[in-house]
C-alpha positions as CSV (number, residue, x, y, z in Angstrom):
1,X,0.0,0.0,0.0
2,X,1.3,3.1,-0.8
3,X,1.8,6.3,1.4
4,X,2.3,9.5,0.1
5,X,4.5,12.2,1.6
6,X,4.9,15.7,0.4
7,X,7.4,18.3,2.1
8,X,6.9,21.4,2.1
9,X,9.8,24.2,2.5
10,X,7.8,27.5,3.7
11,X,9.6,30.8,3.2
12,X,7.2,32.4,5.7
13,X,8.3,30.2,8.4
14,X,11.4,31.7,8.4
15,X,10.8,34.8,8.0
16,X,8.3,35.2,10.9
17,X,9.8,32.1,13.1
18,X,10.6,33.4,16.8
19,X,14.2,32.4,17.9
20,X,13.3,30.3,21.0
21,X,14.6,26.6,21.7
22,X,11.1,25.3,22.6
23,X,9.5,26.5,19.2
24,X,5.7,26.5,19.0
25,X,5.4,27.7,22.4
26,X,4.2,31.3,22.0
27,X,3.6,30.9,18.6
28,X,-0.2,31.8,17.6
29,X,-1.8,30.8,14.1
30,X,-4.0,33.2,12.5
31,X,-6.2,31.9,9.6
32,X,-8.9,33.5,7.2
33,X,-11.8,31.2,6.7
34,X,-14.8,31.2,4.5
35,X,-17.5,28.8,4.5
36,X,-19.1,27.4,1.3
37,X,-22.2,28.6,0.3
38,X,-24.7,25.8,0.8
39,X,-23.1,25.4,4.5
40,X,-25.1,24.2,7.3
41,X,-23.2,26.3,9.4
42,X,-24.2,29.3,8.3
43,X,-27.6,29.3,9.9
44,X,-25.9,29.9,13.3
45,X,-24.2,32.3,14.7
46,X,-20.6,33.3,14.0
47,X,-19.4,32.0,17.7
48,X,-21.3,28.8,17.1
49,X,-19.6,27.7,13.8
50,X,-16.4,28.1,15.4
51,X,-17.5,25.6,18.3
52,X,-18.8,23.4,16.0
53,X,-15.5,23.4,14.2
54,X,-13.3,23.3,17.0
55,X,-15.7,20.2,18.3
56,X,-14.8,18.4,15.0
57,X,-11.8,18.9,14.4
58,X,-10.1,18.9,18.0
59,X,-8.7,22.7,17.8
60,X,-9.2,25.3,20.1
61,X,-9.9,28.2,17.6
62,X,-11.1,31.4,18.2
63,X,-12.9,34.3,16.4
64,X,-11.2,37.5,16.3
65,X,-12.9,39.5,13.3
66,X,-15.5,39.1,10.0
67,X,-14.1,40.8,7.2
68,X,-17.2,40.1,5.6
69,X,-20.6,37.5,6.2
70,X,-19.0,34.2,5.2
71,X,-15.5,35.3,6.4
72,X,-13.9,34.8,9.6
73,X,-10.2,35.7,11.3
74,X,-9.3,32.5,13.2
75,X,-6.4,32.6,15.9
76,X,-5.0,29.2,17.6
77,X,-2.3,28.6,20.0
78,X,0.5,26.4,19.6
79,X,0.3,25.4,15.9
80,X,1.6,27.3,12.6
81,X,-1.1,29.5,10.5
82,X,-0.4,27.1,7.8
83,X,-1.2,24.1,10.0
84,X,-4.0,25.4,11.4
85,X,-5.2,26.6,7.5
86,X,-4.3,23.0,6.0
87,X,-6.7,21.5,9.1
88,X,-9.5,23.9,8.3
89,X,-9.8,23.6,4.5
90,X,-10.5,19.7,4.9
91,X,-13.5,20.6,6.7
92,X,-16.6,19.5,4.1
93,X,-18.2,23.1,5.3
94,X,-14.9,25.1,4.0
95,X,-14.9,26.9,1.1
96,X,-11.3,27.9,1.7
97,X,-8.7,28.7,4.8
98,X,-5.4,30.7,4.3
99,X,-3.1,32.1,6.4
100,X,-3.6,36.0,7.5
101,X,-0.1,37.3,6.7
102,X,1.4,40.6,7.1
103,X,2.4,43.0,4.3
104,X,5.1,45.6,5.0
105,X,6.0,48.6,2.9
106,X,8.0,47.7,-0.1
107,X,10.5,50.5,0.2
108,X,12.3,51.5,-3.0
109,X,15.8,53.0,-2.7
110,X,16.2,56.9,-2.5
111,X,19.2,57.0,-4.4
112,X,17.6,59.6,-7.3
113,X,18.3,57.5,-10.7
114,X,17.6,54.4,-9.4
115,X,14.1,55.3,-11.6
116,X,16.6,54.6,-14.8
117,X,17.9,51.0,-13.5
118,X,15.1,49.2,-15.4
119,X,17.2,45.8,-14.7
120,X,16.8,46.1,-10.9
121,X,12.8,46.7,-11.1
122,X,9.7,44.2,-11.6
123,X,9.2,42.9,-14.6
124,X,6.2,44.6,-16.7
125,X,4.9,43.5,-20.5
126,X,7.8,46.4,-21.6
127,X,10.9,45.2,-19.6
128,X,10.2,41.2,-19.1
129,X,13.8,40.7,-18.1
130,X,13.8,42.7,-15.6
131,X,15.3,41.4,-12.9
132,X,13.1,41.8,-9.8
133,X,15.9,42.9,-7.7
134,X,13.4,45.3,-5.7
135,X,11.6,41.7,-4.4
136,X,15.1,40.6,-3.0
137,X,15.4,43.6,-1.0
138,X,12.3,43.0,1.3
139,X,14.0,39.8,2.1
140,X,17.6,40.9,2.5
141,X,19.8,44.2,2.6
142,X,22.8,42.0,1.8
143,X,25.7,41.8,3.9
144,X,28.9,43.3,4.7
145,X,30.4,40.1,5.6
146,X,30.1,38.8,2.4
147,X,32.6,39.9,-0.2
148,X,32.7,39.8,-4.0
149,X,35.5,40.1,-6.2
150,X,35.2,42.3,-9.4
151,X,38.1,41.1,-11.0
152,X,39.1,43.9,-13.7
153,X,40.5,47.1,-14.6
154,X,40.6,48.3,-10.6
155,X,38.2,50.7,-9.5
156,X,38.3,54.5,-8.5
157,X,38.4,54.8,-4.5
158,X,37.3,58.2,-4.3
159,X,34.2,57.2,-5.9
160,X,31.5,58.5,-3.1
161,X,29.1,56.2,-4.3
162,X,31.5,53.5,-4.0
163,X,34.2,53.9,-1.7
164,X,32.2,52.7,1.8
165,X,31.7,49.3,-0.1
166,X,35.2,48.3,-0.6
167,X,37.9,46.1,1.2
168,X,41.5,46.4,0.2
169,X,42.7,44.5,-3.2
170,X,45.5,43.8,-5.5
171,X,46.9,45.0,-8.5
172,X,48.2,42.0,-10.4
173,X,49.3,43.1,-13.6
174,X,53.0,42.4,-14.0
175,X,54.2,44.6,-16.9
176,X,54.6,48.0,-16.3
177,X,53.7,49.4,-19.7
178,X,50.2,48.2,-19.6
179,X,49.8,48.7,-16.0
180,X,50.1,52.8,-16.7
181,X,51.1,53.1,-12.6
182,X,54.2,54.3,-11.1
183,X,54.5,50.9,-9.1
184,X,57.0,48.5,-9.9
185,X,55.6,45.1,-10.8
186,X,52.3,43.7,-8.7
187,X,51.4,45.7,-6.0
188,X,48.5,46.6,-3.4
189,X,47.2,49.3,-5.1
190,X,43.8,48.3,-7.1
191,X,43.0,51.5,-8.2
192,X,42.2,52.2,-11.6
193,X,44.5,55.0,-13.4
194,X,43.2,54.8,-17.0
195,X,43.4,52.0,-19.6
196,X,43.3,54.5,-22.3
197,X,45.8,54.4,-25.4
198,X,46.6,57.4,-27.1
199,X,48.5,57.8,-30.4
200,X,52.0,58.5,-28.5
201,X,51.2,55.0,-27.2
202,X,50.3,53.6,-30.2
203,X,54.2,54.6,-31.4
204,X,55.9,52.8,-28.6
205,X,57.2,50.2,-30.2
206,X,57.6,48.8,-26.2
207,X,54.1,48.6,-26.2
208,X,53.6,47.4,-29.7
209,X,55.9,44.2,-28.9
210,X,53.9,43.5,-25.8
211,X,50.1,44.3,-26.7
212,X,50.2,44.1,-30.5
213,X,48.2,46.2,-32.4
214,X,46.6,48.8,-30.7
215,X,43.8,51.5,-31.3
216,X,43.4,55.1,-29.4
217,X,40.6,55.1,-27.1
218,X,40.1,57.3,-24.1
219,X,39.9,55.5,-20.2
220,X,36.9,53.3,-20.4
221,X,36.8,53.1,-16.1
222,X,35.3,49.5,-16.7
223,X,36.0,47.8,-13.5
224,X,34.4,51.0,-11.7
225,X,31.0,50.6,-13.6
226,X,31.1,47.1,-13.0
227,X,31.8,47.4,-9.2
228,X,28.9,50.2,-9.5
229,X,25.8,47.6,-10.6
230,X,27.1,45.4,-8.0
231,X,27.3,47.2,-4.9
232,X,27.2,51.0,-4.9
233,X,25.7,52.7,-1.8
234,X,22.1,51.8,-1.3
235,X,20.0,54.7,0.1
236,X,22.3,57.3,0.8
237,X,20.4,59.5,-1.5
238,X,23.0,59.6,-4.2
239,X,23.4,58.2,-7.8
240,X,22.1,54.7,-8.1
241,X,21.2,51.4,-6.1
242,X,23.6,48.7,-6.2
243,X,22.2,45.2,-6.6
244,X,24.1,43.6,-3.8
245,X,22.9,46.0,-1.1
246,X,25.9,45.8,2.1
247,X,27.8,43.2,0.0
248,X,31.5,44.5,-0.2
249,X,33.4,44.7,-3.3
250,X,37.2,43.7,-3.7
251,X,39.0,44.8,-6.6
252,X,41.2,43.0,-8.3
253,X,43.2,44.8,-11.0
254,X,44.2,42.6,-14.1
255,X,43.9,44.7,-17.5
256,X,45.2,47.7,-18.3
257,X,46.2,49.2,-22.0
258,X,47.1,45.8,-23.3
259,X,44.1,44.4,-21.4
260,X,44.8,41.2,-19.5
261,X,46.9,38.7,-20.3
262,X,45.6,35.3,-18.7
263,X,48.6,34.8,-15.9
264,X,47.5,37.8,-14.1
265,X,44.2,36.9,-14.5
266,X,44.4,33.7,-13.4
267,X,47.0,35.2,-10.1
268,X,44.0,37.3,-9.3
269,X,41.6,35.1,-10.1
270,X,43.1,32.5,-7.2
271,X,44.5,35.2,-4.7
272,X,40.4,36.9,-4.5
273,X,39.6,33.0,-3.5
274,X,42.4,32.9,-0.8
275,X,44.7,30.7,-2.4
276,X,48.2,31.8,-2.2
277,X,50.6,33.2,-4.8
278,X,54.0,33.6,-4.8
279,X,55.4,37.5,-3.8
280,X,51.9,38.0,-2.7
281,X,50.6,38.7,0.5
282,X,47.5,36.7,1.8
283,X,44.5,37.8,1.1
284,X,42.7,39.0,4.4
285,X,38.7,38.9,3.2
286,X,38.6,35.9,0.4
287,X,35.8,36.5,-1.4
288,X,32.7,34.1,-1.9
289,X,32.0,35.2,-5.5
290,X,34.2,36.3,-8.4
291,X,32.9,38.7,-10.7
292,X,35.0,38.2,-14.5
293,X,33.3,40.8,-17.1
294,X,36.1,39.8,-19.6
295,X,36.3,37.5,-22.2
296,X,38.5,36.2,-25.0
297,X,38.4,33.8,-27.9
298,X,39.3,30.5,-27.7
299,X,38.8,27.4,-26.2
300,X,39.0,26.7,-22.5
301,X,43.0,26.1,-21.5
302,X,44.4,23.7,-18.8
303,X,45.6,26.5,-17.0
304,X,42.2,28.0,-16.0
305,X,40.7,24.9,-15.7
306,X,43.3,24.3,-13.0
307,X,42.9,27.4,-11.6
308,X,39.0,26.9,-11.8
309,X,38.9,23.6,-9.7
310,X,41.2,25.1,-7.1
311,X,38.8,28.1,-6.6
312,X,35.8,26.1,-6.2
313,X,36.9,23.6,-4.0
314,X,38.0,26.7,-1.9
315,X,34.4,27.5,-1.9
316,X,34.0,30.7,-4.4
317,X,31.7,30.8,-6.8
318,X,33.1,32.1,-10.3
319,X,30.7,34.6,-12.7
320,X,31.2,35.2,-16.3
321,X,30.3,37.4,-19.2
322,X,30.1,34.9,-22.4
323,X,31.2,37.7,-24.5
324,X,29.6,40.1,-27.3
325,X,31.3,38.2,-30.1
326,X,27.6,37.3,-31.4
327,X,29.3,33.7,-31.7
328,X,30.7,30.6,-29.2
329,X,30.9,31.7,-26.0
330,X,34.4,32.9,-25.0
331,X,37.0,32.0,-22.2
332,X,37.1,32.0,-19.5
333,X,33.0,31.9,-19.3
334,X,33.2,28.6,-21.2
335,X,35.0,26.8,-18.6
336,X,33.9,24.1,-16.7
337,X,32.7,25.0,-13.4
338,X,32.3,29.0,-14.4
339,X,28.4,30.3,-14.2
340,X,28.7,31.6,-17.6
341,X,26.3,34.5,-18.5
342,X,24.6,35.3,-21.8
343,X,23.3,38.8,-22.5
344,X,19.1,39.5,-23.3
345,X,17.2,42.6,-24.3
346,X,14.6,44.3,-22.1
347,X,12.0,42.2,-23.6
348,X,14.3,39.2,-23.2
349,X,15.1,37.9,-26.6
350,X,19.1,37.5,-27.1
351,X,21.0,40.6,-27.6
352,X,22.4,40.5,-31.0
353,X,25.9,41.3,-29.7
354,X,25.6,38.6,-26.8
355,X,27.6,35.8,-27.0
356,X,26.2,32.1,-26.6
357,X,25.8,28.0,-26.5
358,X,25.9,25.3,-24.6
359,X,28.0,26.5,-21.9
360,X,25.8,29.5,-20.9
361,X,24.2,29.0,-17.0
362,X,21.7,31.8,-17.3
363,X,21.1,34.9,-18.9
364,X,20.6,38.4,-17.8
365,X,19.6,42.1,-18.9
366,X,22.8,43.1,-20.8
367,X,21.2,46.6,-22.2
368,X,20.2,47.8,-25.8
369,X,19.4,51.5,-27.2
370,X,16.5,50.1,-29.2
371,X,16.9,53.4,-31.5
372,X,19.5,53.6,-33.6
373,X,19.1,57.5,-34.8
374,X,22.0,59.7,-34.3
375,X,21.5,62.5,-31.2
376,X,18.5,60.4,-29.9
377,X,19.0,58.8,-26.3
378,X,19.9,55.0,-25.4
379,X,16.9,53.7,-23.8
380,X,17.7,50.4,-22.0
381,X,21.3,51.6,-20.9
382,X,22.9,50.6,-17.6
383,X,22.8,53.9,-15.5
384,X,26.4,52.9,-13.1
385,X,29.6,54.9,-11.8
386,X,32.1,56.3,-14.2
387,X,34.5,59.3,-14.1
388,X,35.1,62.0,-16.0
389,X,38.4,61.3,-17.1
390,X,39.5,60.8,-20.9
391,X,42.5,59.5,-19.9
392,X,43.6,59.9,-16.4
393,X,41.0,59.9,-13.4
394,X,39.0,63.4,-13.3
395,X,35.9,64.0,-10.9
396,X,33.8,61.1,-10.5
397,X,30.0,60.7,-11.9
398,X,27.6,58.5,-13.3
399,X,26.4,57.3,-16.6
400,X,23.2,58.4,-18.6
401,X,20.7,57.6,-21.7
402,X,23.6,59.5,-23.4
403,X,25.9,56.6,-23.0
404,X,26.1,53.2,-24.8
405,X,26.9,51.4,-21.5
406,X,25.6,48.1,-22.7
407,X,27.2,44.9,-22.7
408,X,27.9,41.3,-21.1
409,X,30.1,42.8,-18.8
410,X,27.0,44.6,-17.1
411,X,25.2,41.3,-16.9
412,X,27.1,39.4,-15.4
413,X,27.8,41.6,-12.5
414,X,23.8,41.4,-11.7
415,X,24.2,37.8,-11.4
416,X,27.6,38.0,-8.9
417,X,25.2,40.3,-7.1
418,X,22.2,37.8,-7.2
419,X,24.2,35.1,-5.6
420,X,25.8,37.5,-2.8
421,X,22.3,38.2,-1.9
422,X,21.5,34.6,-1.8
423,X,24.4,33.8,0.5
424,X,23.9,37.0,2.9
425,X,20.4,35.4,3.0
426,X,22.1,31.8,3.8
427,X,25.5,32.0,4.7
428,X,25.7,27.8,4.7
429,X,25.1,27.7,0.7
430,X,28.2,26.3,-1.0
431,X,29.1,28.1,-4.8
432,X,27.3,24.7,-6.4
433,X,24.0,25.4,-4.4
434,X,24.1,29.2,-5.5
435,X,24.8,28.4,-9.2
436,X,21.6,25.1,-9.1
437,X,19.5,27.4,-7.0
438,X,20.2,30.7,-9.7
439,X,19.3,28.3,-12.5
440,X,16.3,26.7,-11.4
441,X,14.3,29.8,-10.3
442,X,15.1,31.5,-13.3
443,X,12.4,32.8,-15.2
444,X,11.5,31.0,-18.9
445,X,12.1,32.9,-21.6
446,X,9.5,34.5,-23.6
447,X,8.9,33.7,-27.6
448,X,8.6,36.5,-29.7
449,X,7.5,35.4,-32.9
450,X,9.4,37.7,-35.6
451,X,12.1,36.3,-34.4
452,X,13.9,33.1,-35.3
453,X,15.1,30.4,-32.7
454,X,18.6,31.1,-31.6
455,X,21.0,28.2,-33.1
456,X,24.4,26.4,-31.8
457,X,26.3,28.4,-35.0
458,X,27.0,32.1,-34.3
459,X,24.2,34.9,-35.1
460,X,24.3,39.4,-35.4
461,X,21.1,39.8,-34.6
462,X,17.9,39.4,-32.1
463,X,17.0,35.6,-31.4
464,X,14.5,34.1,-29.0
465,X,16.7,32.1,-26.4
466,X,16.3,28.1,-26.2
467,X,17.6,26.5,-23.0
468,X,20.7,24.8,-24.9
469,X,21.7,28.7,-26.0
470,X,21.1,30.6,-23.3
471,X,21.3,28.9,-19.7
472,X,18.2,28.1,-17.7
473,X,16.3,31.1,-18.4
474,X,16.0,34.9,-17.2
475,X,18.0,35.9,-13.8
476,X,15.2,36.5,-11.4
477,X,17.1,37.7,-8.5
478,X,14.2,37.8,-5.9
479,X,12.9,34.4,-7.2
480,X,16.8,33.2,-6.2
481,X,16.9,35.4,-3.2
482,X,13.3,33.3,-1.7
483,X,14.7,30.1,-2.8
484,X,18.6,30.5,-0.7
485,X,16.2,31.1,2.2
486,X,14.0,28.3,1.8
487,X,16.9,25.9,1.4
488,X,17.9,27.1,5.0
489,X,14.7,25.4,6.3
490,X,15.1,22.0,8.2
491,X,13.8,19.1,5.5
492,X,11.0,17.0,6.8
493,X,10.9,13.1,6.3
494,X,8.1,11.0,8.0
495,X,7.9,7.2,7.8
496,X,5.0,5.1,8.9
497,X,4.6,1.4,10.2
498,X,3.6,-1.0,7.5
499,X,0.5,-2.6,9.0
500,X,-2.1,0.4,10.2
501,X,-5.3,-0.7,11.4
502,X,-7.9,1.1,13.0
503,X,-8.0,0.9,16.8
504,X,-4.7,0.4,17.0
505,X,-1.5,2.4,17.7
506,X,1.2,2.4,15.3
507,X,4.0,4.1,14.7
508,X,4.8,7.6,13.0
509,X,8.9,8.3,12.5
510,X,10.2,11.7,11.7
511,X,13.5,10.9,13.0
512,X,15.3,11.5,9.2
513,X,14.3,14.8,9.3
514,X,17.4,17.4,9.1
515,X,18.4,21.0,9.9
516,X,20.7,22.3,7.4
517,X,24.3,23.7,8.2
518,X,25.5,23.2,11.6
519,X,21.9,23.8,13.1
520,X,19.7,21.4,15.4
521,X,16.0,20.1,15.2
522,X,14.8,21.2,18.9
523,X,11.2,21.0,18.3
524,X,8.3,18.8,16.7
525,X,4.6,19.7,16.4
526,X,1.8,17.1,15.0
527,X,-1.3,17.5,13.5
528,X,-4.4,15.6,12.0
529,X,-5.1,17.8,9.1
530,X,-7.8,15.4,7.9
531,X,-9.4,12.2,8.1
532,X,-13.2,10.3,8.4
533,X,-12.5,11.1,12.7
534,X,-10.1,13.0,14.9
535,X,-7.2,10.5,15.8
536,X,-5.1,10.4,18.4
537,X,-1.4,10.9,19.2
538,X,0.3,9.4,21.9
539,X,2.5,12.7,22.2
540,X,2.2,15.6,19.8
541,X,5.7,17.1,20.5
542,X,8.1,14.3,19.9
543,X,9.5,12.8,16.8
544,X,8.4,9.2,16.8
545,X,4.5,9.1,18.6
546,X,2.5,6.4,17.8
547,X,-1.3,7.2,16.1
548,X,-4.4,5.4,16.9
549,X,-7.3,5.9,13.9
550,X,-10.7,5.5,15.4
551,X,-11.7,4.1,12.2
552,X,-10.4,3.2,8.8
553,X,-10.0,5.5,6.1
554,X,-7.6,8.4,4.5
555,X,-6.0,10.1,6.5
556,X,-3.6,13.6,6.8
557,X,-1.0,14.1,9.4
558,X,1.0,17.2,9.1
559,X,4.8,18.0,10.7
560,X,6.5,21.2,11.7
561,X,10.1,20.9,12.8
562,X,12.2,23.7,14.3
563,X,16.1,24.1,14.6
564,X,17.5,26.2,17.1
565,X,17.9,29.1,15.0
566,X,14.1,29.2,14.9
567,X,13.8,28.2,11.0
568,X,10.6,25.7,10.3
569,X,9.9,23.0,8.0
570,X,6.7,21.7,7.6
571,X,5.8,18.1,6.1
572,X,2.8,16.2,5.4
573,X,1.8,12.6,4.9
574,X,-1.0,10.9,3.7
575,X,-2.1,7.4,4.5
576,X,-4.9,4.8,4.7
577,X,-5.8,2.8,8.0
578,X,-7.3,-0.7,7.7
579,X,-10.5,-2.2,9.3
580,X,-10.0,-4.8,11.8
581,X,-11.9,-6.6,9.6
582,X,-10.1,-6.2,6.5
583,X,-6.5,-6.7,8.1
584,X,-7.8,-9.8,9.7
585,X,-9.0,-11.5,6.3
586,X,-6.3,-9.7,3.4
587,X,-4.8,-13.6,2.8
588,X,-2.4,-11.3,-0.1
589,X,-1.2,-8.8,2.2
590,X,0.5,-10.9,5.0
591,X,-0.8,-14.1,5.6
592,X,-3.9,-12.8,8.0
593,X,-7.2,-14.5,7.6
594,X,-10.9,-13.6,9.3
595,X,-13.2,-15.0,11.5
596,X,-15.1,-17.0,8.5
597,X,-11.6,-18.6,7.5
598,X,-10.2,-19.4,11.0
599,X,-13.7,-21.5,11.3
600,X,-13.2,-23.0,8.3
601,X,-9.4,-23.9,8.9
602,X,-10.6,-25.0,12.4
603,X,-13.2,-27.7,11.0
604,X,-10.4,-28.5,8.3
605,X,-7.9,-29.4,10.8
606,X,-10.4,-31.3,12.6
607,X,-11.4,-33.4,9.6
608,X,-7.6,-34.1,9.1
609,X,-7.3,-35.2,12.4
610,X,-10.6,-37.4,12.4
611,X,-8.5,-39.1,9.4
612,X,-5.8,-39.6,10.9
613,X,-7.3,-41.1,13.5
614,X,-9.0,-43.2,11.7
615,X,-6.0,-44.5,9.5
């Protein structure tokens, strides 16, 4: 016979659990109820249906408010609002029963362009990758204690916007022509003087032998822009919103006029993790996710995929831009191991630029101007720190609708964010839980139908995104944010004695059921959410009671475990309980027999025996 067990992880639980070792004491339900329309019930007062409902279903319910004639606000002791909801809606007289939560303030940031950061917003029918960053928020502010690594040009201190979110980096670029410093070799200053190449450069033969072939361009301050959509200040009424709230950003400096070349990368790359490298001293806050918005062609070498397996066993989750080469996605994104990102419009078809295939993890808002015309604005830009330098650092600003600041580079850093949320939310998560959990609450992707089907083989243009293309779907940051937190809820497991027969106690074992991380199951609650008659427990706040069924039938028993942290899991199984009757004659399940054959095999035995007597 089969018995069916369903766990449930609730969010809510969590989020409203009180931090006491004896959980459920103090705790109150509180449950909207309305009855169905042809009830009984109704032609009595509103105290009386309560009584009559407490009488059958052994609770101890009590009215508190009618928001309306069939409604009514329910509170119980000792048992969870979703307990005490899943035991009233199997009531025949329920039309429905749900908990009475609490709605708070959805608080925006009050930095003043955080209107223009359409990625961090809630998805509407004109930006459907949006992110839903704003959802995260009412679950976490982030946290200072977790660190990311933007792993890049460097970024400007002075910043304002920036500079209270940063711990102390690294420079690790060893050649001093594309460093553009006046250090000597790798050093501990990460900030970011100017990449820019001008045409005196573009004469240095120096150079030439070492970068090949350059072009002029001014300072393009990438690795502060990318530090900026990560983490600049939240709610100091200035510039943006970062994504990653109190989550502090460690910069790494890697590229400078040449760019980078991969042994710097890959030094930076392991010292952000904490792994050691030679001259260099030890990192002092390793960092639990590496932001890399760079890219290069080629496939994926030994040496990063050495480098790669060393940082995750350290425990650092690596994030990468697949590139805007419009074709296979680049290195070091297409690693094994890396959370590769692919870029999408607003409306969450593939940027033409973006990069993609088999090895992209998820995709995110990478920005697009839409219009084309000269002198008219970028409209789906990324609004992030800059300065005002053309070539070395000026006074610092932001970007605007006047800038192209669009890219993989930009999408990338709001999945690094993402998973520092997630971890500030659940510090026990390990880099392979963040990168499974990003995935699987990703949003699907829509299907526009101009559009063709992105394929394997390299495209310019607009394509609607396939899961072999472009990861597991659209980053949904408070989607990701929810599900860290549920995975810090104790699991629940609950096993039940094979032979259950009304009348008779039997057992009911919960003792698989876990806490997650180093936390401790301190509590168990029971309940009867349904069944033909109220049952009985021989103790309600243990893990292994026994159950008596008055009489045979289906029946519901729900679970609620609590660690010592105060986080809840709640459980359910469902089950069917045997006549006495029934168990007595079901010959094919266990050899029993009833009355009518133990007379039968009575007067058979006595025949034998007559026989034998005979003989």
């Amino acid at each position: 016979m089969k018995v069916r067990i369903r766990t449930a992880l609730a969010l809510g639980a969590l989020l409203g659990a009180l931090p006491c070792a004896h959980a459920l004491e103090g705790v109150e339900a509180r449950v909207i109820m309305k009855l169905k329309a042809g009830s009984p019930l109704k032609q009595i007062q509103a105290a009386g249906r309560v009584e009559t409902l407490n009488t059958r279903l052994g609770l101890k319910a009590r009215m508190i408010s009618q928001p309306g004639r069939d409604l009514h606000v329910l509170r119980a002791n000792g048992l969870t609002s979703e307990a005490l909801a899943a035991r009233l809606s199997g009531d025949a007289d329920v039309e429905y029963a749900v908990p009475d939560r609490v709605k708070k303030i959805s608080a925006l940031p009050n930095d003043p362009l955080y209107g223009f950061q359409w990625y961090l917003q809630a998805p509407d029918t004109t930006r459907l990758a949006a992110t839903n960053a704003q959802a995260a928020w009412d679950i976490t502010s982030g946290n200072g204690a977790v660190v990311v690594a933007v792993v890049d040009s460097g970024v400007r201190f002075d910043h304002e916007d920036l500079a209270p979110r940063l711990v102390a980096g690294y420079d690790f670029i060893t050649d001093n022509l594309n460093a553009n410093d006046a250090q000597s070799g790798r050093d501990a200053d990460a900030s970011d003087p100017g990449d820019y190449v001008s045409t005196a450069d573009r004469n240095n033969a120096a150079l030439a032998a070492l970068c090949g072939i350059l072009s002029a361009h001014g300072s393009s301050w990438h690795g502060t822009q990318v530090a900026g959509i990560l983490a600049a200040e939240t709610n100091n009424s200035r510039g943006i919103a970062g994504l990653a709230g109190a989550t502090r950003i460690q910069p790494i400096r890697v590229l400078g006029k040449c760019g980078g070349f991969d042994s710097d990368i890959i030094a930076g790359m392991r010292w952000a993790a904490g792994l050691s490298v030679p001259g260099v001293p030890s990192n002092p806050t390793p960092a639990r996710v590496i932001n890399l918005s760079l890219a290069g062609a080629g496939t994926c070498s030994a040496a990063y995929r050495s480098a790669i397996a060393e940082i995750r066993a350290a425990g650092a989750l690596i994030v990468a831009a697949s590139g805007n080469e419009s074709g296979a996605v680049n290195e070091p994104a297409n690693c094994p191991g890396v959370l590769a990102v692919a870029g999408i419009r607003h409306a969450g078809t593939k940027v033409g630029y973006s990069s993609h295939g088999v090895e992209v993890g998820i995709s995110a808002p990478a920005g697009n101007c839409v219009n084309i015309e000269v002198g008219q604005p970028c409209l789906f830009p990324f609004v992030t720190l800059t300065n005002l330098g053309t070539t070395s650092p000026a006074g610092n600003t932001y970007t605007g609708t006047g800038d192209v600041t669009v890219g993989t580079s930009f999408a990338a850093p709001l999945v690094a964010g993402t998973a520092a949320l997630m971890l500030a939310a659940n510090a026990a998560l390990t880099e392979t839980d963040v990168s499974r959990l990003i995935k699987s609450s990703a949003t699907p992707f829509p299907l526009e139908s101009t559009l063709p089907t992105c394929p394997l083989t390299s495209t310019d243009g607009q394509c609607n995104c396939t899961t072999t293309t472009c990861g597991a779907g659209m980053l949904n940051t408070g989607s990701a944010v929810a599900a860290a937190i549920a995975a810090a809820n104790p699991s629940v497991s609950i096993n039940l004695a094979e032979s259950r027969v009304a009348g008779m106690a039997f057992k009911l074992d919960a003792s698989a059921s876990k806490a997650t991380g180093s936390a401790h199951l301190v509590a168990w609650k029971w309940i009867q959410i349904s069944g033909p008659e109220n049952g009985q427990f021989s103790s309600d706040n243990i893990a292994t009671p026994s159950f008596t069924a008055p009489v045979a039938g289906t029946y519901v028993v729900g679970l609620t475990v609590t660690d010592d942290s105060g986080r809840q899991g709640t459980g359910q199984a469902t089950f069917d309980v045997q006549s006495a009757a029934v168990k007595s004659g079901g010959g094919s399940g266990g050899g029993a027999i009833d009355a009518g054959g133990l007379f039968a095999l009575i007067g058979l035995a006595a025949l034998v025996a007559g026989r034998r007597l005979k003989g």
